[in-house]
C-alpha positions in Angstrom: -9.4 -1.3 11.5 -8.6 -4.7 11.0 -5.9 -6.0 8.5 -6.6 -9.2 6.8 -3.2 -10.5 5.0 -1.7 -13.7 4.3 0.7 -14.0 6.8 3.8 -16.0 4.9 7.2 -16.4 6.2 8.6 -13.7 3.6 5.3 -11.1 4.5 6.3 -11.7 8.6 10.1 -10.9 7.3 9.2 -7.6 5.6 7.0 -6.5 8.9 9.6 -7.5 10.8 12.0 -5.3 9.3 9.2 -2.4 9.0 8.5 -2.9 12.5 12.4 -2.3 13.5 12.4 1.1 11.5 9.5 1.9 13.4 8.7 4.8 13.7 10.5 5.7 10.7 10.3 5.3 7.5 13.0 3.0 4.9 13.3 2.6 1.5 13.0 -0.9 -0.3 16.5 -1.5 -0.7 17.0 -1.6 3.1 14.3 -4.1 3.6 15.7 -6.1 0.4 19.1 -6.2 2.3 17.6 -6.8 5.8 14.9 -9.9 4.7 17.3 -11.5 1.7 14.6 -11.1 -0.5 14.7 -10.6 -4.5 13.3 -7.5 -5.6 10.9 -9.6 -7.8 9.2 -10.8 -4.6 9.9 -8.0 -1.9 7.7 -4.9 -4.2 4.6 -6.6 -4.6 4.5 -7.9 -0.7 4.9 -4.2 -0.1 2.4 -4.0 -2.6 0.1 -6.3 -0.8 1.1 -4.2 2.7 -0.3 -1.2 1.1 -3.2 -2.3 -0.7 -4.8 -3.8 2.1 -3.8 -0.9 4.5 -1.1 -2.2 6.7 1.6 -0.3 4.8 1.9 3.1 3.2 4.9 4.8 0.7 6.2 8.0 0.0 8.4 8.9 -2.5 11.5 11.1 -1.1 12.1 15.1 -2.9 13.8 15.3 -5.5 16.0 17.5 -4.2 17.0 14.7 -1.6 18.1 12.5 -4.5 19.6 15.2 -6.6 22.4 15.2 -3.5 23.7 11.7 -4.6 24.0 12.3 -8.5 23.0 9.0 -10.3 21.4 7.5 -7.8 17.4 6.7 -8.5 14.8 8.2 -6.5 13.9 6.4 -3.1 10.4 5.2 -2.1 10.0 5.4 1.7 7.5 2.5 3.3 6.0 2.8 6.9 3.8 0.4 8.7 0.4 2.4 9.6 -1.4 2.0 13.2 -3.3 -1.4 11.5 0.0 -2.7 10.7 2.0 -1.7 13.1 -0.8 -3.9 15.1 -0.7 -6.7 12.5 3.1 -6.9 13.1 3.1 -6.5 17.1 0.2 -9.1 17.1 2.4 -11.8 15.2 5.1 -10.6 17.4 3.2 -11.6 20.5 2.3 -14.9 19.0 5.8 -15.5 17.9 4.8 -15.4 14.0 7.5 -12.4 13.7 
């Protein structure tokens, strides 16, 4: 499957950073950290990631977040084999 995305400097960021975690799974406020990016324009890249099947998101148990006690639940984001394509291809071509 091919992924067709807009490939801007803050979209390469946020596969970059996906790409690292490979093959595991990390929540948005890890990526926020690792690209610099506002919240306001980090969620709907990862919006973007998932709509057009380069991403996909999981929220964690509840029990997981119950461990930390006022702490809101984390959503886990994960590159899928299109993206994790998308990424190493803009890798190889130095767009990463």
């Amino acid at each position: 499957m091919s992924v067709k995305l807009r490939m801007t400097h803050t979209t390469r960021a946020v596969l970059r950073v996906l790409l690292e975690a490979d093959p595991h799974p990390t929540f948005g406020t890890i990526i926020r950290e690792a690209t610099g990016l506002s919240t306001g324009t980090l969620y709907p890249i990862l919006e973007r990631l998932e709509f057009r099947g380069a991403a996909t998101s999981q929220w964690e148990d509840v029990a997981e977040m119950e461990k930390e006690p006022g702490r809101p639940r984390r959503r886990y984001y994960s590159l899928t084999d299109a993206g994790r394509s998308l990424a190493r291809d803009a890798e190889k071509t130095g767009a990463l």
